[in-house]
VOTIKOL-45462 format. One record per residue (C-alpha): x, y, z. Coordinates in steps of 0.001 Angstrom, whole numbers, plus 500000, padded with zeros to 6 digits. Layout:
BEGIN
XYZ;...
***
This chain:
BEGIN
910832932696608241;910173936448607740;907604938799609494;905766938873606209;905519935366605169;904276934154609262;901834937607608853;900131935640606211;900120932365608252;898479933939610885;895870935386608389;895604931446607358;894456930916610992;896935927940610957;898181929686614722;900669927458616690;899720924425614389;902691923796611615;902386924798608285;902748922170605544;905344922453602630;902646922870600013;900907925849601578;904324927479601998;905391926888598673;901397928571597338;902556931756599980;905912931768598287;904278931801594865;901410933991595853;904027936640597350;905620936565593897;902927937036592006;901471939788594330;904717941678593802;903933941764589732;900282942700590283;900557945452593138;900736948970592526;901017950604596225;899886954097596781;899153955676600271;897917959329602122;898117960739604862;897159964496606182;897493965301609923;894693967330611812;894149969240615199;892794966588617694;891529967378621086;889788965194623836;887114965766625062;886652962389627378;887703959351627431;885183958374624503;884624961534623040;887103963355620619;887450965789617749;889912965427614912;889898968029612136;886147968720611970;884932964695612622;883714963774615729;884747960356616771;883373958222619689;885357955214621335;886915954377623993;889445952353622645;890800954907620220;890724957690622996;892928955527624942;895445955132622072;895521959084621378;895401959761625110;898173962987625879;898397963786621806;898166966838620330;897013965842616702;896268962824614558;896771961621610926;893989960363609220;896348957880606603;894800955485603443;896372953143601759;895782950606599218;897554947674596720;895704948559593861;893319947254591181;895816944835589750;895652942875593313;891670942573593076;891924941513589534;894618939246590590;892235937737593073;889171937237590502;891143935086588100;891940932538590732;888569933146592414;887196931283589175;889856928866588633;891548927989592141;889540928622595546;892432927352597742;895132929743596165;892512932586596355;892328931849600065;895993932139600345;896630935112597809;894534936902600051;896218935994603122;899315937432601297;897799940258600134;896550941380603554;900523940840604615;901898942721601831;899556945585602766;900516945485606408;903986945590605730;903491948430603098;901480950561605858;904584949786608567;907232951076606243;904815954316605025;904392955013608724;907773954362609276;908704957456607050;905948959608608342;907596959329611903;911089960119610667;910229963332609247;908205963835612779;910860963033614789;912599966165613477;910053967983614925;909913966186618229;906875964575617502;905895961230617910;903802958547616294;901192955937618285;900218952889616414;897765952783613612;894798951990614546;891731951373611677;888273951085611954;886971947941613538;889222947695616367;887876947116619330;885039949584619367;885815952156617039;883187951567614460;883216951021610676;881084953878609853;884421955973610287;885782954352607390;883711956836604993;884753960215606808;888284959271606770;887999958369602979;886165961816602252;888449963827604369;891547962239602590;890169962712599365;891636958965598706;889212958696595094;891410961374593821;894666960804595173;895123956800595344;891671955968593418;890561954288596747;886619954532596944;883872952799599070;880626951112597708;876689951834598868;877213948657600510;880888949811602917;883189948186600995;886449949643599650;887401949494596121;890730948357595606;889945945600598492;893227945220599311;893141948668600897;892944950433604436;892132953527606392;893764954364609696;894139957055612431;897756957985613983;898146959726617021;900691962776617084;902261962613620217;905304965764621798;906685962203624023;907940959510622731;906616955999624544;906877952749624262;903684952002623187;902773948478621848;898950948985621106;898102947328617832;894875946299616489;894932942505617642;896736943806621138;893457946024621625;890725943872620191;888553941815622955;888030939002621201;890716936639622439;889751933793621109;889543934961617312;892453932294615490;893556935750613866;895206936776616497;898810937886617085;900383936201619904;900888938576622533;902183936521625078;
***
């Protein structure tokens, strides 16, 4: 089983418990169908960062407070604010079956949050290579919402990106982001390279949520 298809069975909140033939034949479908209807786009810029405590930093001209993220970024010497999104053809995607077929939506979405984490590892994944000939290092992504880094961010980093112009990502009066299938995220610029395995469920406190990646 590969990292993307048990991604989306943790999504499915099945966690330990097996997963029965028909779901995984629905993923398998959904994954196929996802690949048709995606059109991935992604951004990143990198910005001057400095620290001011452990909850208080500056990156480019935003000032951020959490704790969690200042312990991620602790000893870097800039960030990357980076976007990313699936597209409109995922969302409409997701509408037809909406209508039609609640149980595949559930899993298309699954698979669609999946898809976009695997998308996100390999555009980081780049963005580190080209760093690495600078001796510069990347720290995990880490997106509004986790732990205590609020969702308010989520606006500023779409703003200072300039994501409605460059991937047509946007975000509603009401906070959401249009494509759905989308995400913001801040990357920490680092002059060592560590073995770092902070990750957004690795960070989060709640460690009971059946989202969770096994860290054990």
């Amino acid at each position: 089983m590969d990292k993307k298809v048990r991604e989306a069975i943790r999504y499915l909140g099945f966690g330990r418990n097996t997963v029965d033939e028909q779901t995984l034949a629905m993923i398998s479908d959904s994954f196929r169908e996802l690949k048709q209807a995606a059109d991935p786009k992604s951004i990143y810029r990198i910005f001057d960062f400095k620290q001011y405590s452990d909850t208080k930093i500056m990156a480019g001209n935003l000032k951020i407070e959490s704790r969690n993220l200042g312990k991620n970024l602790k000893g870097c010497e800039q960030v990357i604010f980076f976007g990313a999104t699936l597209g409109t053809g995922v969302d409409t995607l997701l509408r037809r079956y909406t209508i039609a077929d609640m149980a595949k939506t559930v899993v298309l979405q699954a698979c669609a949050a999946a898809v976009l984490e695997e998308y996100c590892d390999m555009c980081q994944e780049k963005i580190g290579e080209a760093l690495r000939k600078e001796n510069k290092y990347l720290r995990p992504r880490f997106s509004p919402g986790y732990g205590d880094f609020g969702m308010e961010y989520q606006e500023a980093l779409i703003r200072m990106l300039d994501c409605a112009k460059r991937i047509g990502l946007t975000m509603t009066g009401g906070a959401m982001m249009v494509p759905t299938k989308s995400v913001t995220a801040v990357i920490g610029v680092s002059p060592t390279e560590e073995k770092c395995h902070i990750k957004g469920c690795e960070s989060c406190e709640k460690k009971d949520c059946i989202y969770r990646r096994d860290t054990e």
